[in-house]
DSSP file (Angstrom, degrees, kcal/mol; ACC not computed):
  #  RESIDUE AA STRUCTURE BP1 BP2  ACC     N-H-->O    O-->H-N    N-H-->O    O-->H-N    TCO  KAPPA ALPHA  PHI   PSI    X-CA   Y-CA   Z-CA
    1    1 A X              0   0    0      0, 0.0     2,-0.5     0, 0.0    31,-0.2   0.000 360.0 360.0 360.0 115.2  144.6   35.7   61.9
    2    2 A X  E     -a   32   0A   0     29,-2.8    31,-3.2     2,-0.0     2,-0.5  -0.888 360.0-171.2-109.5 141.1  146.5   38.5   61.9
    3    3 A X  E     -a   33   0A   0     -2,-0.5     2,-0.3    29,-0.2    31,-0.2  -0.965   5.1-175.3-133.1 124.7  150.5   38.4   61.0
    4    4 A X  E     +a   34   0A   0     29,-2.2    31,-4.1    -2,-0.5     2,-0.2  -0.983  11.2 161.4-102.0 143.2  153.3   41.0   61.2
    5    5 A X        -     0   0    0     -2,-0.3     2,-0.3    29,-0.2    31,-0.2  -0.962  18.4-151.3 176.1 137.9  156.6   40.7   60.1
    6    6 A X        -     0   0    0     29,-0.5    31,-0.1    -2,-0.2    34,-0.0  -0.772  30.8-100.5-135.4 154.4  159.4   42.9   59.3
    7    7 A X        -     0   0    0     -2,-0.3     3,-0.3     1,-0.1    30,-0.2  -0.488  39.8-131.9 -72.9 157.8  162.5   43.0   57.0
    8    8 A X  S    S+     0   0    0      1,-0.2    -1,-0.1    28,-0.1     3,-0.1  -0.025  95.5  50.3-106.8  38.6  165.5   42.0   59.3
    9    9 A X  S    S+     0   0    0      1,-0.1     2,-0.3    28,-0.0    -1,-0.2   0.281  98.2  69.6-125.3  32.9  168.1   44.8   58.4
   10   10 A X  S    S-     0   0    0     -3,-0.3     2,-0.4    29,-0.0    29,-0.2  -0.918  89.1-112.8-117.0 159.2  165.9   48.0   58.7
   11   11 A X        -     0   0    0     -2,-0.3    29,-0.2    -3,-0.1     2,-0.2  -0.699  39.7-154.4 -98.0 132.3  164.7   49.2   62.1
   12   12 A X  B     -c   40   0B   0     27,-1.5    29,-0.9    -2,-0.4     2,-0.2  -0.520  12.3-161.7-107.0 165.1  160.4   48.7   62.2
   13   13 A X        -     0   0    0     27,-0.2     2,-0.4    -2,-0.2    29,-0.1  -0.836   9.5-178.7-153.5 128.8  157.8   50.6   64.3
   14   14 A X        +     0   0    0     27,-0.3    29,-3.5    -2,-0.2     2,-0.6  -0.909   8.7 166.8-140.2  92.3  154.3   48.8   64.6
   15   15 A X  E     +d   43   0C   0     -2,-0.4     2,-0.2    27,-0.2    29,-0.2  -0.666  22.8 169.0-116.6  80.3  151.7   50.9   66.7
   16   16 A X  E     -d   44   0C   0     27,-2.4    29,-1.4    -2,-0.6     2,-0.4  -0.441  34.1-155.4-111.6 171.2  148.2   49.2   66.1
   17   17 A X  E     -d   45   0C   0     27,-0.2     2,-0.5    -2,-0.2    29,-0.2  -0.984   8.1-169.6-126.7 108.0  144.7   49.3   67.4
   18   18 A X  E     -d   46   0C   0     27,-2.6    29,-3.4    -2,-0.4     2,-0.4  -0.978  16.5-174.3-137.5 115.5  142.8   46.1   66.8
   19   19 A X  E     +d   47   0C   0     -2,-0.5     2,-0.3    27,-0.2    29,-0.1  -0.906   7.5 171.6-121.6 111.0  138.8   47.0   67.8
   20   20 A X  E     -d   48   0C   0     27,-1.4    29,-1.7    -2,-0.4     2,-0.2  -0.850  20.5-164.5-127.5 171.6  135.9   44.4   67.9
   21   21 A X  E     -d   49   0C   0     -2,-0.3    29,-0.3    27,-0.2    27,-0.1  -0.923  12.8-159.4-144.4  97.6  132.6   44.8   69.1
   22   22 A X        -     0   0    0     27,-1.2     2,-0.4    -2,-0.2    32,-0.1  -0.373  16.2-149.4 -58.5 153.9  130.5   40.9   69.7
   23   23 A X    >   -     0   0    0     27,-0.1     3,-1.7    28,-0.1     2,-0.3  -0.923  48.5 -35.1-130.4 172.4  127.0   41.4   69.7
   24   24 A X  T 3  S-     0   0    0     -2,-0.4    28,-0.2     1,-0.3    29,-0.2   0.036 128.4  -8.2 -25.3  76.6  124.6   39.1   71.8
   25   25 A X  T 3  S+     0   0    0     26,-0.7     2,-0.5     1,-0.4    -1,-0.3   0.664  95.8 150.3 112.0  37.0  125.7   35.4   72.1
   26   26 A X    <   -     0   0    0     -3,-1.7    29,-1.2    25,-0.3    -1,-0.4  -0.880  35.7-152.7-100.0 120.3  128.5   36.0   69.5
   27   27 A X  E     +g   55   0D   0     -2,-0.5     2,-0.6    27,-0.2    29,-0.2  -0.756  19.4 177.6-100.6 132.1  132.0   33.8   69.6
   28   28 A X  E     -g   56   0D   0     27,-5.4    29,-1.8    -2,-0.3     2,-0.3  -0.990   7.6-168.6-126.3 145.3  135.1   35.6   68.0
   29   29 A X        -     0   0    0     -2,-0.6     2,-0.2    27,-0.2    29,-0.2  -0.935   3.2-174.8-116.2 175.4  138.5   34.4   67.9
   30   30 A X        -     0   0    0     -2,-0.3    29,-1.3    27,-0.1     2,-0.4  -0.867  14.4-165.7-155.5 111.3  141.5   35.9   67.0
   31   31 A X  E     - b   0  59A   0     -2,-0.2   -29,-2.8    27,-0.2     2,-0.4  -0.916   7.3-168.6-124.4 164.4  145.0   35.1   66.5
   32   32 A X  E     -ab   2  60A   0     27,-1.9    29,-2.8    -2,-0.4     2,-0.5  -0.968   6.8-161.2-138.7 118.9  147.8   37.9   66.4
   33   33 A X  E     -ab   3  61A   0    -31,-3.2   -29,-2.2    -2,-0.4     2,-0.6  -0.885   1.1-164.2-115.3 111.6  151.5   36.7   65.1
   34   34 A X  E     +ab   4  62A   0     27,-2.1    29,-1.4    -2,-0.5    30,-1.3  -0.886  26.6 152.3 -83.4  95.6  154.1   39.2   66.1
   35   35 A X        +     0   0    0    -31,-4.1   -29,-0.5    -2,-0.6     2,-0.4  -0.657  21.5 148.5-134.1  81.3  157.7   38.3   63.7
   36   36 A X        -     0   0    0     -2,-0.3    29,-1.8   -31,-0.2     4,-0.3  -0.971  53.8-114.1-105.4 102.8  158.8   41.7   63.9
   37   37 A X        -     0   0    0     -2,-0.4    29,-0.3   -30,-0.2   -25,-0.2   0.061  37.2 -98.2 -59.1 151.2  163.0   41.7   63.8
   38   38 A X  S    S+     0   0    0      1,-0.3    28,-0.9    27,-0.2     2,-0.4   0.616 123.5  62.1 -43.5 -19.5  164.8   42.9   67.1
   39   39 A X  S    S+     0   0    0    -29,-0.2   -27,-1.5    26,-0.1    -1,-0.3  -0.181  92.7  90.3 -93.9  56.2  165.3   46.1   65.9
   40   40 A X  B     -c   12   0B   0     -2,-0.4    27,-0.6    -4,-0.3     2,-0.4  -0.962  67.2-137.5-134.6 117.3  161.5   46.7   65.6
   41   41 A X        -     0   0    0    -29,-0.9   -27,-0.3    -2,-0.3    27,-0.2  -0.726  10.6-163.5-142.9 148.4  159.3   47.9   67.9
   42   42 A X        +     0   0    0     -2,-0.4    27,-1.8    22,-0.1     2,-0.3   0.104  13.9 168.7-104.3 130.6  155.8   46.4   68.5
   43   43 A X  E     +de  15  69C   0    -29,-3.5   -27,-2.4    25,-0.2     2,-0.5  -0.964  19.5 174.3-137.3 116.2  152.8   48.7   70.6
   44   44 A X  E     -de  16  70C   0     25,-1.2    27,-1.5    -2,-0.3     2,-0.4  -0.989  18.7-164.2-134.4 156.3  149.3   47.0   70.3
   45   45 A X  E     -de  17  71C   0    -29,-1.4   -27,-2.6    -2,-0.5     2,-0.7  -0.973   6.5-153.5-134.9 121.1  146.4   47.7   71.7
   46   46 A X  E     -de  18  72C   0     25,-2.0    27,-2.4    -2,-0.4     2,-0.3  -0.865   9.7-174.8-116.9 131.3  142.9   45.5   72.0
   47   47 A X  E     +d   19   0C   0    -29,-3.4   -27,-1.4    -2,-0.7     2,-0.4  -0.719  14.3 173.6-115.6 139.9  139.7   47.4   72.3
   48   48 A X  E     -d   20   0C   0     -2,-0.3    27,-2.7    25,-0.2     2,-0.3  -0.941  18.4-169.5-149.2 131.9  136.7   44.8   72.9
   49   49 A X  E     -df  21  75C   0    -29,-1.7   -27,-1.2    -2,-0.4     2,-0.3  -0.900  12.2-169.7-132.1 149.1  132.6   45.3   73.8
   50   50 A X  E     - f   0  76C   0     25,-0.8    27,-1.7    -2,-0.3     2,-0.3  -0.827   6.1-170.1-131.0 104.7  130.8   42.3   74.8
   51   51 A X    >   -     0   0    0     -2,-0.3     3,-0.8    25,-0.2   -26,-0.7  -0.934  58.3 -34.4-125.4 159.7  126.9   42.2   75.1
   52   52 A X  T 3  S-     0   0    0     25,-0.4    -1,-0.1    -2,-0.3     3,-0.1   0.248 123.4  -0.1 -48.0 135.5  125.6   39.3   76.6
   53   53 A X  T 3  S+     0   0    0      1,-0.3     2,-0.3   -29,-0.2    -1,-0.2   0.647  96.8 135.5  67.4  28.6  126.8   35.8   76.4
   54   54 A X    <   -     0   0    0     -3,-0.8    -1,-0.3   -29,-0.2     2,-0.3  -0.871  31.2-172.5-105.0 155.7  129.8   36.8   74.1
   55   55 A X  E     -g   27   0D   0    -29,-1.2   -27,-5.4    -2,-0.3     2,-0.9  -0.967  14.4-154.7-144.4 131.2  133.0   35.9   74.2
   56   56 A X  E     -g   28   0D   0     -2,-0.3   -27,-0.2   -29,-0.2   -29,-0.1  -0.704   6.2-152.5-112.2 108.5  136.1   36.6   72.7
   57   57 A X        -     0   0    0    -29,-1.8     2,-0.4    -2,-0.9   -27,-0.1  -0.189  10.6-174.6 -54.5 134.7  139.7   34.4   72.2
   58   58 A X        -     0   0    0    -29,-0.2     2,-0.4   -27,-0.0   -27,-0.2  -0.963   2.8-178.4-123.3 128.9  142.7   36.3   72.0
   59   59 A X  E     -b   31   0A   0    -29,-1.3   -27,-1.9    -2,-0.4     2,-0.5  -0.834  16.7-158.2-159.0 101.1  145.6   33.9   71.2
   60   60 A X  E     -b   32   0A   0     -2,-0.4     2,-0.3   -29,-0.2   -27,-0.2  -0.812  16.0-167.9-103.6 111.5  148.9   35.9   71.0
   61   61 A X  E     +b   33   0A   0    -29,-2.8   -27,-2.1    -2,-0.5     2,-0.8  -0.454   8.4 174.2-118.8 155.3  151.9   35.3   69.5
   62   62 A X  E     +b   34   0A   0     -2,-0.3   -27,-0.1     1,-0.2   -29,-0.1  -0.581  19.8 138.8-143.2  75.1  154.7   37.1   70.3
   63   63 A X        +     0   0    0    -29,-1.4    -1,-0.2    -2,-0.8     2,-0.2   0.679  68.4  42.0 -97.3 -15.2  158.6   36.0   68.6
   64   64 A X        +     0   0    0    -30,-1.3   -27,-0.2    -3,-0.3   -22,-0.1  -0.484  57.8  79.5-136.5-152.1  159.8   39.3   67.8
   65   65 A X        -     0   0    0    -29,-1.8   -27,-0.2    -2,-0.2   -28,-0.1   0.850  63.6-110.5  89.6  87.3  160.5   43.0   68.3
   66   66 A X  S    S+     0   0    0    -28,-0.9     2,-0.3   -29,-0.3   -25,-0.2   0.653 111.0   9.2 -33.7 -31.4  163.1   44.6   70.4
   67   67 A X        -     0   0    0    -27,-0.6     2,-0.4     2,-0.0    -1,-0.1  -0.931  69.2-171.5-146.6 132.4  160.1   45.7   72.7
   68   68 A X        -     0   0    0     -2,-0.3     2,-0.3   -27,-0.2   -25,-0.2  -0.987   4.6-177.4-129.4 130.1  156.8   44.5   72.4
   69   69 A X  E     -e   43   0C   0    -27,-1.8   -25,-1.2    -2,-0.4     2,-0.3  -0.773   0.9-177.9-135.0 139.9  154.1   46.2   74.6
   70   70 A X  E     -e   44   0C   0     -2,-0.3     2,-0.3   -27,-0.2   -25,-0.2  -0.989   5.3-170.8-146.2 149.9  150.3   45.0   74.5
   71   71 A X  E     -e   45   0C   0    -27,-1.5   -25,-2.0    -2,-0.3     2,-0.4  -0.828  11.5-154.5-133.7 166.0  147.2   46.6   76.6
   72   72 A X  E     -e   46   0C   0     -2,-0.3     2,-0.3   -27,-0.2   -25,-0.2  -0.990  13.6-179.9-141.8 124.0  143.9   44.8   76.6
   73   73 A X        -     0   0    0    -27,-2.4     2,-0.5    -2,-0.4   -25,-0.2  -0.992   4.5-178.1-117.5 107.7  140.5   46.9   77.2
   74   74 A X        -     0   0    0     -2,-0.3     2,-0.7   -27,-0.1   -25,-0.2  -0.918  15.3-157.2-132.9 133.9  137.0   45.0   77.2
   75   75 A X  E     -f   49   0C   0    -27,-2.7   -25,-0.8    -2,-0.5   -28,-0.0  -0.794   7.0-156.6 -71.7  78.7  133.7   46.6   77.7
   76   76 A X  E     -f   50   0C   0     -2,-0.7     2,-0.4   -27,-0.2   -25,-0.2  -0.403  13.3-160.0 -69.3 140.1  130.7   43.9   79.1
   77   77 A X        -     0   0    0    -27,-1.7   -25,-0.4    -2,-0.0     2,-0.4  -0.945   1.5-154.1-127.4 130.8  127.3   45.6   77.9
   78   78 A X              0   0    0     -2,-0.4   -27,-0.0   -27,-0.2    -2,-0.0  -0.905 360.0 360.0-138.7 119.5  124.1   44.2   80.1
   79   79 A X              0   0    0     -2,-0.4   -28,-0.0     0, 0.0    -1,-0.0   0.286 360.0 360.0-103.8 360.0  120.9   44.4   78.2
C-alpha cells in the first residue's frame, strides 16, 4: 500500500514513478491512496514487466489533488 497525503494550507507537487518487474508465475498487488489537498498536484506514472503467467493488481485510489494525472506502461516478456 502506498499512501500520499498533503498538509491542506500549502500548495503540493507529487511527480512519482512506481516500477515493478514480476518474474515467472508471480502475483503482485498494489494499492496507491492519492489524499493530496486541492491545491496539490498529483503526476504518477506505472512502469510494469511481466514474464510469463504474471500478473499484476493495480487498485487506485484517487480523493485528492487539484489535477491528478496517471499513465500506465506494462511490458509482457515471452520466454
Amino acid at each position: 500500500m502506498i499512501k500520499y497525503k498533503s498538509n491542506d494550507d500549502e500548495e503540493n507537487y507529487h511527480n512519482g514513478i512506481i516500477r515493478t518487474k514480476c518474474a515467472q508465475d508471480a502475483e503482485l498487488d498494489i494499492t496507491f491512496i492519492n489524499l493530496l489537498n486541492t491545491k496539490s498536484n498529483n503526476f504518477e506514472s506505472f512502469e510494469n514487466i511481466l514474464e510469463n503467467n504474471a500478473s499484476i493488481k493495480f487498485t487506485i485510489i484517487d480523493f485528492g489533488g487539484k489535477r491528478s494525472i496517471s499513465n500506465y506502461f506494462s511490458l509482457l516478456k515471452r520466454k
